[in-house]
N, C-alpha and C positions, 0 to 999 in steps of 0.2 A: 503493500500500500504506500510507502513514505520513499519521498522523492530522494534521489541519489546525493540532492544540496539538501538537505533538512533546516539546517539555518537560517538561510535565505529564503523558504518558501515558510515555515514558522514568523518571520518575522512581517511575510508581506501584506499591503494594504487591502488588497481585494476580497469582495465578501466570500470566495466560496471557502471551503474547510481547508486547513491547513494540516500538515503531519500531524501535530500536536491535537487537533481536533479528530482527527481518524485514529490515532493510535489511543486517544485514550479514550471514547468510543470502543474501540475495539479491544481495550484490556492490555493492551500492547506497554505492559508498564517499562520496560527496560527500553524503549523509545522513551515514553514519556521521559522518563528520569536523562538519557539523551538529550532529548530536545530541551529540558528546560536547565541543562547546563549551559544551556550558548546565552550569555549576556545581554542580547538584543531579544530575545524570547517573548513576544507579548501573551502573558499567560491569558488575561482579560481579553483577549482579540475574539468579537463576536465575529463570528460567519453567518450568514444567510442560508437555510437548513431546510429546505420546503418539505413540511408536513404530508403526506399524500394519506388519503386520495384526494381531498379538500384544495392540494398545491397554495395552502397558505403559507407565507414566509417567516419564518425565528430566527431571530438573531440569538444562537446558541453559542457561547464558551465555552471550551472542551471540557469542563467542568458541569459543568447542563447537560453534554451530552453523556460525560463520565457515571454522573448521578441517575438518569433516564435508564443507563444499560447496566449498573449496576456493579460497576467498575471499582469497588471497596479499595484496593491498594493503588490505582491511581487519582482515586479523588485525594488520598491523604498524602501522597506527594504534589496536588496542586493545590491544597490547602497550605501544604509547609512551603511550598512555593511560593504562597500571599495570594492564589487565586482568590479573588470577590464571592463571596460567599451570601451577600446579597444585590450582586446584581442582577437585573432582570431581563428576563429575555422581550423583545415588543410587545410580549404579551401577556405581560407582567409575572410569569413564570420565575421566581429563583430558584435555585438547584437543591435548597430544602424542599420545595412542593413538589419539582417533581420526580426524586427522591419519593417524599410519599405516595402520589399518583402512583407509580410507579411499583409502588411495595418492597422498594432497597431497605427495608433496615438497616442494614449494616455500614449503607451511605449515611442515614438520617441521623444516626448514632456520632459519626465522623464532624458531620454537620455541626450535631450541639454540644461537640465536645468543646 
């Protein structure tokens, strides 16, 4: 999944998902912990994530998407990272709610520690 420049594509301004946002989606924690060694890393960097079948748009943080999939040991290296813990996705989703939505416990726990 993660581009052969991880750095440079983690750090870039454009809405779609970055490394960072697919790997920790995807559990991929030893990417994640990777990616968020490079100094320019925007851990907060929403992507544009369209919902289907609806095709509404979230601006998700790989933190939102981390909490969504249930991703327990890479939400809490983007926690110890300083990821935002409440900010919101467009639609007012923060990654405690959906985390509960969701039925992660073991994110939601990370959450209110």
């Amino acid at each position: 999944h993660l581009d052969s420049q991880p750095a440079i594509m983690a750090t870039s301004l454009d809405p779609t998902p970055s490394p960072l946002h697919i790997a920790a989606q995807d559990g991929e924690a030893e990417h994640v912990r990777e990616l968020l060694r490079d100094e320019g890393c925007h851990v907060n960097r929403q992507a544009q994530s369209a919902l289907l079948p609806r095709g509404i748009m979230s601006k998700d943080t790989a933190l939102h998407l981390a909490c969504k999939a249930g991703r327990a040991l890479c939400v809490q290296m983007l926690i110890e990272a300083h990821a935002s813990v409440e900010q919101p996705t467009n639609h007012g989703s923060t990654p405690l709610s959906l985390a509960c939505v969701h039925g992660q416990a073991q994110c939601v726990r990370l959450l209110l520690d």
